[in-house]
N, C-alpha and C positions, 0 to 999 in steps of 0.2 A: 523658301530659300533665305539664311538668316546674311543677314550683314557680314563683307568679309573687308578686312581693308588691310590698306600696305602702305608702306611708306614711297613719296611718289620725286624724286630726287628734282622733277620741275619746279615742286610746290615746296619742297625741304618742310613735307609733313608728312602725317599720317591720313588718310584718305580713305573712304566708301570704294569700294570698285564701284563704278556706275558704266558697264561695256555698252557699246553702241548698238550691240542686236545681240539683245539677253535670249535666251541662257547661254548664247554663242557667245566665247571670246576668243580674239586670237593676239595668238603670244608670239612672239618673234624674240631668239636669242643668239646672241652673235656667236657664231661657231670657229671653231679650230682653225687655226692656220696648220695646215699639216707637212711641216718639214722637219719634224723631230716626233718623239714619244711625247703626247700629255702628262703632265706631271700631277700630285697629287694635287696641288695646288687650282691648276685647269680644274681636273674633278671634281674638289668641291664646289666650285662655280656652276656645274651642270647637275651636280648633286641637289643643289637649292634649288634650281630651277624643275626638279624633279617633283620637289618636293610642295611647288607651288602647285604647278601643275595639277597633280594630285587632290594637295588641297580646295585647288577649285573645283576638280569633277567629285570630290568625297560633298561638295555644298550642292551636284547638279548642275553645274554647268558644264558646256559641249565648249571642249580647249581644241581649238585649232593651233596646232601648237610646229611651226618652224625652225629650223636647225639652217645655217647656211655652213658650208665648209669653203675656205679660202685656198684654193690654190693656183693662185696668180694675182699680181699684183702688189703683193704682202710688203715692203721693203725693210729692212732690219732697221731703222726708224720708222715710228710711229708717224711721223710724216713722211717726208718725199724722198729722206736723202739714204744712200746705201743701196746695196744689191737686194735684188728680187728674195726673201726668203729661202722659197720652193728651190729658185735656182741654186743659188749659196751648196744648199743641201746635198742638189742633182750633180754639180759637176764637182763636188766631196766625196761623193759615193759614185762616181763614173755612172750615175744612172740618165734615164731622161725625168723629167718634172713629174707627168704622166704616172711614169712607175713609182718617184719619191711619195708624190699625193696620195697615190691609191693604198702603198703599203700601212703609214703613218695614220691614214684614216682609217683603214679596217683594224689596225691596234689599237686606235682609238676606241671603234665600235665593241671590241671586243671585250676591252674594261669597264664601258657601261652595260654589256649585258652582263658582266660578271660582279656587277655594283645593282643588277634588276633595274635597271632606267629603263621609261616606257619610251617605244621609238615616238619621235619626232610625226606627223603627217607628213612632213618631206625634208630629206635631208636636199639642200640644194648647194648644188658645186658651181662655185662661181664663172669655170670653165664652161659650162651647160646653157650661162646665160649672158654670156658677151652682145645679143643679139638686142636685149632687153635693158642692158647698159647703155648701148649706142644710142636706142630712142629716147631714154630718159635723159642724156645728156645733151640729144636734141632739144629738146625740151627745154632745158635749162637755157641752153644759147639763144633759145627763142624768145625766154624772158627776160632777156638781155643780164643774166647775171652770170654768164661765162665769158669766155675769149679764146681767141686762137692764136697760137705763137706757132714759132720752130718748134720748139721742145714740147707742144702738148694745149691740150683744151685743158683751161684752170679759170676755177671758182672763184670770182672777185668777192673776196671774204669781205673787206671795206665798205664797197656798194651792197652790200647785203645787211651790213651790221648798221649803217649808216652813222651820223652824227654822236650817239649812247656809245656804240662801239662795244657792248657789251653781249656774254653770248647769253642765251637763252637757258641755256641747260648748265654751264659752268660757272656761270655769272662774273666771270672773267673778262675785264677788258682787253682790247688790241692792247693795250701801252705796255700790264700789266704781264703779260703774256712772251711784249719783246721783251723787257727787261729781266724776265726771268727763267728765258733759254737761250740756247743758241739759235737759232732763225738763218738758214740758208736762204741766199736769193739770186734764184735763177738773174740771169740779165737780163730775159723777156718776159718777168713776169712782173705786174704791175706793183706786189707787195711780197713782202717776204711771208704774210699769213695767209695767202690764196694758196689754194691745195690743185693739185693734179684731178682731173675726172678723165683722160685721156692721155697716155706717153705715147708721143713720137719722135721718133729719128732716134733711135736707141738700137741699133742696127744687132749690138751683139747678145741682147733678150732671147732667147730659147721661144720665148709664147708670145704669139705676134699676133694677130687679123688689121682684117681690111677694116676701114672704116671711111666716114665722110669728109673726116680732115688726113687720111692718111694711114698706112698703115701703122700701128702700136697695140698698146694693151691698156687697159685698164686700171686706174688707182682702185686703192681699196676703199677707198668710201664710198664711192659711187655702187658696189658690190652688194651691200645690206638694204642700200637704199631700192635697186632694182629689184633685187630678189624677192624682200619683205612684201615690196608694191606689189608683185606679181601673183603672188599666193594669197597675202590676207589682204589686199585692198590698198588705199593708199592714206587715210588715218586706221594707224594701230590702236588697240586695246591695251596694250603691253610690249614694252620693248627691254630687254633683260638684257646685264652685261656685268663684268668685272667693274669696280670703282675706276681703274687705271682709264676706261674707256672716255669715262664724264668729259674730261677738256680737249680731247683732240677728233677719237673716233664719231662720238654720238652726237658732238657739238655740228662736226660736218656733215653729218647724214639728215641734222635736222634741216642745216640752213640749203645745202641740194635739195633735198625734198620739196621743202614748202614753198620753196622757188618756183619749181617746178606745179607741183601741182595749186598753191594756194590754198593748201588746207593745212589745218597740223599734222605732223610727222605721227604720234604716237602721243596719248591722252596721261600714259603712265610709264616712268622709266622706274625701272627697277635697279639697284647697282649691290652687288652683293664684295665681302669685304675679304680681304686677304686670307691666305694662308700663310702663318712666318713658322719659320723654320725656329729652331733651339737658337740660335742669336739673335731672334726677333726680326729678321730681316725677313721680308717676302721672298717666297720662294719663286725663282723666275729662272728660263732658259738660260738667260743673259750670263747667269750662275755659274755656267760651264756642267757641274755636278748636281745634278736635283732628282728629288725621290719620285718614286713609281710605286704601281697598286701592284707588281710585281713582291717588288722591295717590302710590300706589306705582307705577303702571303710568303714570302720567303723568310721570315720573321717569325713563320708556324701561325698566323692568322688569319680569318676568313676575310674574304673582299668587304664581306656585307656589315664586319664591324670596324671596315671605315664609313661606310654608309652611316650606321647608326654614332659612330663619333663624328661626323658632320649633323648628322640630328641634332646632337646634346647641344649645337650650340649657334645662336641665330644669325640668320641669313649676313647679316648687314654689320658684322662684329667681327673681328678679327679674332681668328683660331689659331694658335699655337699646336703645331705638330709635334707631341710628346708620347713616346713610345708608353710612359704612364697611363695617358689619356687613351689609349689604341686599346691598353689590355683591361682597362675601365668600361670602352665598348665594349669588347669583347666577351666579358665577364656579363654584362647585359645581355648580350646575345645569346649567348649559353641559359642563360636565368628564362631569358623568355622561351627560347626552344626545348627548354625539359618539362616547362610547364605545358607544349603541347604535342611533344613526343609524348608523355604519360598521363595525357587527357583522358578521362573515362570517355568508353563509347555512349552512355548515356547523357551524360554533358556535353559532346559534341553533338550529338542529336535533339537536343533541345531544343525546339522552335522559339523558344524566348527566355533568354538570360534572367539569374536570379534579380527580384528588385532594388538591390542595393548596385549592381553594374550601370543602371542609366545615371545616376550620377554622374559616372566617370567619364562616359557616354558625353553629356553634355559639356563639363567642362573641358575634354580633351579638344572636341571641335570648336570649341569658345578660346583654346590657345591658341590654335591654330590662324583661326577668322584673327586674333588682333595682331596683323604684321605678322602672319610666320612666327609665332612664337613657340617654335619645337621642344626646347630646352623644357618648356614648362610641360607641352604633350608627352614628350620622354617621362616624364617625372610622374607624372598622372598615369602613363600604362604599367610602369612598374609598380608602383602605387596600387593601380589593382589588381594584379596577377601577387602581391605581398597578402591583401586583404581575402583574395581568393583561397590563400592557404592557411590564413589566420583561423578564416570561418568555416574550412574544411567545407567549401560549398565552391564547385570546380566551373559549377554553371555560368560562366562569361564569354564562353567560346564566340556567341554572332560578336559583343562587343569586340574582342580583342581582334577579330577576323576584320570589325571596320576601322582599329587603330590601324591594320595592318595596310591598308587600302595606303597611306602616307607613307608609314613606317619603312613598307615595300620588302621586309626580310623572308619572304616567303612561309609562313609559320604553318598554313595549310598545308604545303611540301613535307614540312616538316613532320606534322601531327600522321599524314599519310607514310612516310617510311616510318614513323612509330607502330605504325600499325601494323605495317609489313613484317618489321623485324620482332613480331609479338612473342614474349618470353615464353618458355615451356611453362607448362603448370605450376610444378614445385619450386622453380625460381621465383616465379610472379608469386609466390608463398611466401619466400624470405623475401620480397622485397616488400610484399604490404606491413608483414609484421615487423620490416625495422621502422616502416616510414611513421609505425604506432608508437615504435618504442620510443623514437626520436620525439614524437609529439607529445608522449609522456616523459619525456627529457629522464628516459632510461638509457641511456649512454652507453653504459656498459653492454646492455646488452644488444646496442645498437652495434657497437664493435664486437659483439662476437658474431652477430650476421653476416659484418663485412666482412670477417673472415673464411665463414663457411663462403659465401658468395664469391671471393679472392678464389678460394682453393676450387671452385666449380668454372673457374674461367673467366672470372667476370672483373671489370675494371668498375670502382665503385668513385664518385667524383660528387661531394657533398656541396651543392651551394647555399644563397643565404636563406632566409625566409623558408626555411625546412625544405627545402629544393634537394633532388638529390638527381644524379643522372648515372644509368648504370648500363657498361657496352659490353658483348661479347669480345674477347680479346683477338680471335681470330676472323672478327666483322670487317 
């Protein structure tokens, strides 16, 4: 198992993964609030996280890997103040929470299997574990770093942070913090930077339970923290989130936590970087108007090359949404799917790739291992599927089948309807003799194949690196 590292946002470096029960790691990534559609932006967040994933079982390790979905608690501030999300949503659409949550996360589910994301080991709804919040915040009250008021059990963020006052993960001080938002304060809450782990007396909430101090609902921090604790333990191997998350969400799930239990929260934070739209600005709900993987296939493109245009570019760097850059994937996609639509059966059968592929072999995995470094994996598969037509030697099929392990474009789907759709005779005749003529840069009479080929049906679509792709018109 070779060396794999990432950048660790506690340590503001680059880091060894070192998991706590090798070859097991688990991953925990903050999941969807679901009172609207995911936007592209969300996506590539879970895109990266796909793509970790991935990379760490392409190294042999076993990823226990977590999803939480938010539906309750969520409020249209990232702290306390504002209406419930979900609710907002529910009595917009005369629905209940219930039916808002369930529809928004199964269109969620929907565009990551149509983006090939591998499920999560548990999608867990924050509604599913109210039961599991209550004892953690037990818990916390026990440590004497909560309190109880009218309005709610809340985190003495002050006696937590103590004297430094500084947070662990944001490295933001209290001062720093009021002087540079707005900061509501409740009248019974000791500071204006202690956070909610419990609403009470909030009569007109839709999503209610009983609890110890009363009935209410849940804040959202306390949600990741219980869920994560539940499933993988109570120190993480990996905690994955947007950058937006660093100063508010992950900073409070740290200091609840380790309140609580005395241990650390999570060994590695991972924070991956925006998507901005054509003004440069992040693409966010808050927007009113923002794009969907809809919006992308309605464009005449496949899901999977916004996948691969979130490849081309790394985790922790900001991506520009340029319908340029969309048809630049795209154009990849196509490049790699005709090289395995019109894979010889004897090079797919090959038990072991010609010796010039384990190069690419190794450096692809060597991109990959330093920080997610896609953009350069991208660059090394095309690289050799270019080299594969150079030397007229097709033999790389296992290689490219273990770029594809990250990659995730399904290329195997691919090479098997190639196969399905296998040309009659005399066509597979004109297509080998252009693909000579073209190699022998006879042009001419490379376009007069395309014509006979034209006048037999056939849709003829030339790519780069002598690539050619050719459809029956009535397919």
């Amino acid at each position: 198992m070779k060396p794999f590292y990432i950048y660790n946002t506690l340590s503001r470096s680059v880091e060894e993964l070192k998991p706590l029960n090798p070859p097991v790691v688990t991953l925990y990534s903050c999941g969807p609030t679901v009172y609207l559609p995911q936007h592209l932006g969300n996506l590539r967040t879970y895109i990266s996280w796909d793509f970790l994933r991935r990379t760490l079982e392409l190294n042999g390790y076993q990823v226990r890997h977590v999803i939480n979905v938010t539906d309750v608690g969520h409020m249209t501030s990232d702290e306390d103040e504002g209406e419930d999300k979900i609710e907002k949503t529910a009595r917009a659409e005369g629905k209940s929470p219930l039916e808002v949550a369930s529809f928004y996360l199964a269109m969620f589910q929907r565009d990551l299997a149509a983006l090939n994301q591998e499920q999560p080991m548990v999608w867990c709804r924050a509604t599913d574990h109210i039961g599991d919040m209550i004892v953690l915040i037990e818990r916390i009250v026990a440590a004497g770093m909560a309190y109880v008021t009218k309005s709610g059990v809340y985190f003495d963020v002050e006696k937590y942070r103590g004297a430094r006052r500084i947070g662990k993960l944001s490295r933001q001080s209290l001062d720093e913090q009021h002087a540079g938002q707005r900061l509501e304060h409740s009248p019974d809450k000791k500071s204006p930077h202690d956070f909610a782990l419990w609403v009470l007396n909030q009569p007109h909430h839709l999503m209610q339970w009983d609890s110890p101090w009363g009935r209410g609902y849940p804040g959202w921090h306390i949600e990741c923290s219980a869920m994560s604790m539940k499933y993988l333990g109570e120190t993480l191997d990996i905690h994955t989130g947007g950058m937006d998350h660093i100063p508010i969400h992950h900073e409070n799930e740290i200091a609840q936590s380790e309140s609580a239990t005395g241990r650390p929260f999570a060994r590695y934070f991972v924070h991956s970087a925006f998507l901005v739209g054509k003004s440069g600005s992040k693409i966010s709900k808050s927007a009113g108007k923002f794009p969907l993987l809809a919006d992308v296939t309605a464009a005449g493109l496949d899901p999977l090359a916004f996948r691969l245009f979130c490849f081309g570019a790394k985790y922790r760097s900001e991506l520009a949404l340029a319908d340029e850059g969309l048809r630049a994937a795209q154009s990849n996609l196509d490049y790699l799917r005709e090289f395995a639509r019109n894979l010889p059966a004897e090079a797919a059968a090959a038990t072991r790739d010609s010796e010039f592929a384990e190069e690419y072999r190794e450096r692809f995995l060597e991109a990959l291992n330093n920080d997610l470094n896609t953009p350069q994996a991208l660059a090394i598969a095309l690289e050799l599927v270019a080299e594969a037509y150079r030397r007229n030697d097709r033999t790389i099929w296992n290689t490219l089948m273990f770029f594809d392990r990250v990659l995730g474009i399904g290329l195997e789907k691919t090479r098997a309807a190639g196969q399905a759709a296998a040309f009659p005779p005399d066509i597979q005749a004109l297509i080998d003799e252009r693909a000579e003529a073209r190699k022998g840069r006879n042009f001419k009479r490379a376009d007069e194949l395309r014509a006979i080929l034209e006048a037999r049906g056939y849709e003829v679509k030339d790519g780069k690196g002598g690539a050619a792709t050719y459809l029956r018109r009535d397919a």
